[in-house]
N, C-alpha and C positions, 0 to 999 in steps of 0.2 A: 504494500500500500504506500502509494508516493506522500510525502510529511507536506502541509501548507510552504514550509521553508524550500522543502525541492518543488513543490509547482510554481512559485515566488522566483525563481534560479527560473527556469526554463522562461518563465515571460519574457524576466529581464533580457533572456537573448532573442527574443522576438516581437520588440516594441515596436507599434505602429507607425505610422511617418508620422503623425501628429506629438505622438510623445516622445519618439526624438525628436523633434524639433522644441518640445518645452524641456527634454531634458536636457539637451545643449543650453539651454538660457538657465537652468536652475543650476547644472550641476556644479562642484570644485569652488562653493561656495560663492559662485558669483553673479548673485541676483541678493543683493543687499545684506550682503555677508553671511545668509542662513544659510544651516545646510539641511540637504534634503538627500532622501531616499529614493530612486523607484521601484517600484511593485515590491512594495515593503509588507509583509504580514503583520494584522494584527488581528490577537484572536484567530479565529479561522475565515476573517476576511483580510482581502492583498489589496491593501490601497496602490491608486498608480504614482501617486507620487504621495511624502510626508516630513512634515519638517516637524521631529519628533519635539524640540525643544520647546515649542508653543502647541503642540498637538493641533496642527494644519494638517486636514489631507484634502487633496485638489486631485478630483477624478475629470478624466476627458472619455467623454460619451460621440459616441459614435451612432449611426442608425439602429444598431443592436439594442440600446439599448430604453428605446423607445416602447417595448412590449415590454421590459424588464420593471414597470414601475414602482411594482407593489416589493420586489425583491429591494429596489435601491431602499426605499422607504423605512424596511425594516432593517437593513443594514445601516443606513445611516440612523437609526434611532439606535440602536446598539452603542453605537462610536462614539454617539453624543453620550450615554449615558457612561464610557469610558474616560470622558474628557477629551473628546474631541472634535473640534470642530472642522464640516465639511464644505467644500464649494467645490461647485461644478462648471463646467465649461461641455459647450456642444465643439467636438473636433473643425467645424466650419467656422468657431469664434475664435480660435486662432487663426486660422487661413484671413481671417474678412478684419480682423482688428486685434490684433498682436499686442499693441501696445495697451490698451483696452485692457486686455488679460492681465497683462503685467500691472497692473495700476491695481485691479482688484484684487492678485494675490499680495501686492504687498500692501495694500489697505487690510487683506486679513491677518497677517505680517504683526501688523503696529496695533490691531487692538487685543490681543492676547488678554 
């Protein structure tokens, strides 16, 4: 039975173009000195991305996950009840307004 941690390993080598493209902008510390994670486990949910220090995780959705709603729901009421707070981006809001994204993750950033 493959562990949350080895399905977590196997994402990390098959991220989408959208999340490479945020995780070029987040990683090595350099989107306003945090650091972050991709497809980080917690609990037996893999955030796609997470800046464990303020408990941020920023998920990028895709068409998939448009029928998934009742799943996100309860997963993110979990997270929240772990201390953590969620924001989401549709993969087209990076494409269409980049900097956009950037402004609201690090407005989520600064109210910790």
């Amino acid at each position: 039975m493959k562990t949350i941690t080895h399905h977590a390993r196997t994402l990390r080598r098959s991220l989408t173009r959208e999340e490479q493209r945020l995780w070029y902008m987040l990683r090595d510390r350099r989107f306003a000195r945090y650091k972050f994670r991709r497809q980080h486990p917690v609990g037996r949910y893999i955030l796609d991305f997470a800046c464990c220090a303020v408990r941020l995780a920023i998920e990028l959705d895709g068409g998939q996950h448009a029928c998934r709603v009742e799943y996100d729901r309860r997963r993110e009421a979990w997270l929240r009840m772990q201390g953590w707070r969620v924001i989401r981006f549709w993969n087209n809001q990076l494409w269409e307004n980049e900097e956009a994204v950037m402004e609201a993750i690090l407005e989520a950033l600064e109210m910790r």
